[in-house]
C-alpha positions in Angstrom: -55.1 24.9 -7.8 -54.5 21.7 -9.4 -52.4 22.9 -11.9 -50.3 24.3 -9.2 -50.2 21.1 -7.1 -49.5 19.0 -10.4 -46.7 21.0 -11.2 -45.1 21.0 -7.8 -45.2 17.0 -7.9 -42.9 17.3 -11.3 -40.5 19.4 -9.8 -40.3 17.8 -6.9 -39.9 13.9 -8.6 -37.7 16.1 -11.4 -35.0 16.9 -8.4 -35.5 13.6 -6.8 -34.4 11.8 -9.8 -31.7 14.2 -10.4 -30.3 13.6 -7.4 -30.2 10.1 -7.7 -28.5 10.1 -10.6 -25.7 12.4 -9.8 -25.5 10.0 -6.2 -25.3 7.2 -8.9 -22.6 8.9 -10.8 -20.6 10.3 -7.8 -20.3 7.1 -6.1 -19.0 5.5 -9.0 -16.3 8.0 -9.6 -15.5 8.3 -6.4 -11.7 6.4 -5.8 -11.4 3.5 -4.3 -9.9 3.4 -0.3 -6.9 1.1 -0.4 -6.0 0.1 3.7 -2.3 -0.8 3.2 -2.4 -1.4 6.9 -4.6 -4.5 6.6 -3.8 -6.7 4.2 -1.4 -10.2 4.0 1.7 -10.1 2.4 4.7 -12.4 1.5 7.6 -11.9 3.3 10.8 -13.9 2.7 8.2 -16.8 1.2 6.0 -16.6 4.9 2.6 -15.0 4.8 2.2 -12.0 6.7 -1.1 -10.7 7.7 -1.8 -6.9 9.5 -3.9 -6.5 11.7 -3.9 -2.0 11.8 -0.8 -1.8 10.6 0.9 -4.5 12.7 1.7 -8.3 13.1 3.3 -10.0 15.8 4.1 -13.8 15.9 6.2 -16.0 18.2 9.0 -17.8 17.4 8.7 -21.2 18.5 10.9 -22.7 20.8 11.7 -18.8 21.5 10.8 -15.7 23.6 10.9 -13.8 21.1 9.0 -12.9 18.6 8.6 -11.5 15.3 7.3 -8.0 14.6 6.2 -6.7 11.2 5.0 -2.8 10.9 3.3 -1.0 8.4 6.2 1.7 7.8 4.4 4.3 5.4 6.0 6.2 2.3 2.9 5.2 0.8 2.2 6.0 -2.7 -0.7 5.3 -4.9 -1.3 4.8 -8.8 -2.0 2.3 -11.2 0.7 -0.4 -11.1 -1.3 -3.1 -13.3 -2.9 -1.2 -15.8 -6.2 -2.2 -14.8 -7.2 1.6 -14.7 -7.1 1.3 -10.4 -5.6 2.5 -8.1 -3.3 0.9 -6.6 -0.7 1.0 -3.3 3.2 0.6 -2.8 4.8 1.1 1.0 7.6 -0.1 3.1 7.2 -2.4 6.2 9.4 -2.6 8.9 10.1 -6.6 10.4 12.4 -6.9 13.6 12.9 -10.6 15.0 13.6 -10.1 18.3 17.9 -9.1 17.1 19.6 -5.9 16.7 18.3 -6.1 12.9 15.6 -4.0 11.6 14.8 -4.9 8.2 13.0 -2.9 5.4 11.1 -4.2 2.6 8.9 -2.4 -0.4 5.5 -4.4 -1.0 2.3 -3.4 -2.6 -1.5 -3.5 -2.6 -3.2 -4.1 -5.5 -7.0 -3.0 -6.1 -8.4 -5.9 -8.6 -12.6 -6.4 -8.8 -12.7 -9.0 -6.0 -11.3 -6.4 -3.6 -7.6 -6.0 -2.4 -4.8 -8.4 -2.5 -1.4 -7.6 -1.1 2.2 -8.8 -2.9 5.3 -10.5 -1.7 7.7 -8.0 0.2 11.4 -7.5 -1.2 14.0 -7.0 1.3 15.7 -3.2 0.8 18.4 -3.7 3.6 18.9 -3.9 7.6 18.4 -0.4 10.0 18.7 1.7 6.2 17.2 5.4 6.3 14.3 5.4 4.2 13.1 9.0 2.4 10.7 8.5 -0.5 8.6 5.7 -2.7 7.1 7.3 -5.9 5.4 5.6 -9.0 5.9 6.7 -11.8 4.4 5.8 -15.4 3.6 2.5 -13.5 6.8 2.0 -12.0 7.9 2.2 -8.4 10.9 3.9 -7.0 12.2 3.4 -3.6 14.7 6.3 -2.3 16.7 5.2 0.7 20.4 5.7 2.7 22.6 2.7 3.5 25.9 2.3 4.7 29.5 2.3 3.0 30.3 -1.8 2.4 33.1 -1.4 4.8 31.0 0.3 7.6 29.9 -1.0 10.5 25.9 -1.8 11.3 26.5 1.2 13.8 27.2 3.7 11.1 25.1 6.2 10.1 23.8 5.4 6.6 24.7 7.9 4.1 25.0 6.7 0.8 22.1 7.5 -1.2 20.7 4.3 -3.1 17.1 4.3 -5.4 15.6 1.0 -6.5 13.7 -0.1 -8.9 10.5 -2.1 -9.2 6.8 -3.0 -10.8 4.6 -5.3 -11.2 4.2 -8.4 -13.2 1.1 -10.4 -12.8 0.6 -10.2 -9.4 4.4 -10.5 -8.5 6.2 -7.2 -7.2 9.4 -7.8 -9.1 12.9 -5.7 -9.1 13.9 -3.7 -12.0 
């Protein structure tokens, strides 16, 4: 009898143990959650902080306002070789004009948690259509228009740019 309760104890501390390891170990493998939609970036030199995906901010001396979106065509990789994983997305920004401007910005994963980049300005009302990393570098697929056509044009000229990351810079290619 007390070799069976003695035994039952082992097993019982044996899968106990086990499965505190392989919590241990699948916690730390586990990827990290980057939130693109929250997160402060730099926007034509301006901090830019949202809040779900969106930040809104008055223009003084103005009714309107300024509107910055999270716009998506997300993609994650490492983009500082710091073995992370890392986030690159458009936002939209309209200021209160016809204008709807696009701009590529990222969200790096470093140790002390995320930090978002400066934004770089990919056009007014383009089409966007994919943002893909590749062997650490980014690559933004949109449509614009013809340089002799109007803002009301449909855009239809295929344009990909080129970027990555130096430092903590997002910087064109």
């Amino acid at each position: 009898m007390k070799k069976t309760t003695l035994g039952i104890i082992i097993i019982v501390l044996i899968l106990v143990v086990g499965a505190l390891v392989l919590n241990t170990y699948t916690f730390n493998t586990l990827p990290v959650q980057i939130d693109s939609r929250n997160g402060t970036y730099v926007i034509e030199n301006k901090p830019t902080t949202l809040v779900n995906g969106l930040s809104e901010e008055i223009i003084p001396g103005s009714a309107s306002k300024i509107t910055t979106r999270y716009f998506g065509n997300e993609a994650s990789g490492d983009l500082n070789n710091d073995n992370q994983e890392d986030a690159v997305f458009l936002l939209s920004q309209n200021g209160g004009g016809s204008g709807t401007f696009y701009y590529v910005a990222a969200l790096l994963h470093t140790t002390n948690g995320s930090q978002g980049t400066n934004a770089i300005l990919l056009g007014d009302r383009i089409a966007p259509q994919t943002t893909e990393i590749r062997e650490g570098k980014i690559i933004v697929n949109y449509a614009e228009r013809k340089p002799d056509e109007p803002m009301t044009a449909r855009p239809s000229v295929g344009v990909s740019k080129y970027f990555k990351i130096q430092g903590n810079t997002l910087v064109e290619l």
